[in-house]
C-alpha positions in Angstrom: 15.7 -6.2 -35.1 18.0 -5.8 -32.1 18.4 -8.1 -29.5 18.4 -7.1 -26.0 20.6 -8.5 -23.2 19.1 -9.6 -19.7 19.9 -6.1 -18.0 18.7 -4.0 -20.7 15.4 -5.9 -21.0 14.8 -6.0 -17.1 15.7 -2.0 -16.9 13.0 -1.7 -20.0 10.3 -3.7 -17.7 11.4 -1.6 -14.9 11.1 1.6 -16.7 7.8 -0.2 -18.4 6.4 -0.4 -14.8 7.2 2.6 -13.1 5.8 4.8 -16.1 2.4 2.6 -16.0 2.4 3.6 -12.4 3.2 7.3 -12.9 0.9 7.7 -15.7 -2.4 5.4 -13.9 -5.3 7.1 -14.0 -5.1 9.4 -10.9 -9.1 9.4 -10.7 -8.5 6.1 -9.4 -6.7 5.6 -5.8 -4.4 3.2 -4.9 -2.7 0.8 -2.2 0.5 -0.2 -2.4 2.1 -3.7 -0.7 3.5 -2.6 2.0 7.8 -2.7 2.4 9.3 -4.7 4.1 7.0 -7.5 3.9 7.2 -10.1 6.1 8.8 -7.8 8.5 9.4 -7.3 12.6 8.8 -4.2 14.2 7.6 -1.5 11.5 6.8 -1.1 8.1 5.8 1.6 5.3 2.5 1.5 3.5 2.2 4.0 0.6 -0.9 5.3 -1.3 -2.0 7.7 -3.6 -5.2 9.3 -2.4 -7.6 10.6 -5.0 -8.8 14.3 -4.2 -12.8 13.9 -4.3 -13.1 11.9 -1.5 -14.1 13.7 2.1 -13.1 10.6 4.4 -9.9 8.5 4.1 -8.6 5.7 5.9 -6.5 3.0 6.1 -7.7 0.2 8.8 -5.4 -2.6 9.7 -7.0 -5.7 10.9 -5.7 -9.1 12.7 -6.6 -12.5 11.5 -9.7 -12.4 13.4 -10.7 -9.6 11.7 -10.7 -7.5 14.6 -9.6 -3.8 14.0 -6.0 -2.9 15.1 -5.0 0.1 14.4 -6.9 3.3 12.2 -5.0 6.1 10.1 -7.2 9.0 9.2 -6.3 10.0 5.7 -9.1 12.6 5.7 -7.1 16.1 5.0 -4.4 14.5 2.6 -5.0 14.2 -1.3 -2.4 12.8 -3.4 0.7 10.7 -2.8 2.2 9.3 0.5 2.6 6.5 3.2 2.4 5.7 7.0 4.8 3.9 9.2 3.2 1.2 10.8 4.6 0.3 14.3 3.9 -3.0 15.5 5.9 -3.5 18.9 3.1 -4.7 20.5 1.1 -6.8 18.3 2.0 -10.8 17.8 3.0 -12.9 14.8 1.3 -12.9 12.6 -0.8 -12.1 9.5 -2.8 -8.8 9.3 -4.5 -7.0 6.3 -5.1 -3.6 5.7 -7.7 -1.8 3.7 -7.6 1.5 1.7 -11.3 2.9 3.0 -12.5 6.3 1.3 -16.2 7.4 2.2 -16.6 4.1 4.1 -16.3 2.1 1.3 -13.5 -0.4 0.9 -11.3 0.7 -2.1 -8.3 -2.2 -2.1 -6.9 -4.8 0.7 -3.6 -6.2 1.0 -2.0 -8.3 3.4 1.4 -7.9 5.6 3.1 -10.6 7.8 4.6 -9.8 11.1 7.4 -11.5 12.5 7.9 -14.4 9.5 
């Protein structure tokens, strides 16, 4: 049996990963972490959007759990992200919430200015 080095065994885990992500099952949709995370100023959120739903959002919300900001997802299906600009929010942690039909599908969280 061979004997991998350090590289080759984190490439396989990388490759490992990325195929389990390309190959999910796309019924299902998704919310990724957001990048760069803590961050100042903007970041990107990504998702994959599953086709058979009629309303998609993605609601960002302060620690108070007050509603921030909204995207409307509605007329996209499939894979892509948002910039989220936060020049006039404070410090701070915020989550954000994958909704599709009203219903919450996944939440993560994102820290401004850490």
């Amino acid at each position: 049996m061979a004997t991998l080095t350090t590289r080759e065994a984190t490439c396989f885990a990388q490759q490992k990963i990325e195929h389990s992500i390309t190959t999910k099952d796309k019924s299902e949709s998704i919310l990724y972490q957001n990048e760069p995370n803590p961050f100042n100023n903007t970041t990107t959120i990504r998702y994959f959007i599953n086709n058979s739903f009629n309303n998609s959002t993605i609601e960002v919300y302060d620690d108070k759990a007050q509603l921030v900001q909204s995207f409307n997802l509605s007329t996209f299906s499939g894979q892509g992200s948002i910039e989220f600009n936060t020049s006039n929010l404070k410090k701070g942690t915020y989550s954000y919430s994958l909704k599709e039909d009203g219903k919450i599908i996944q939440t993560k969280k994102l820290l401004l200015g850490y």
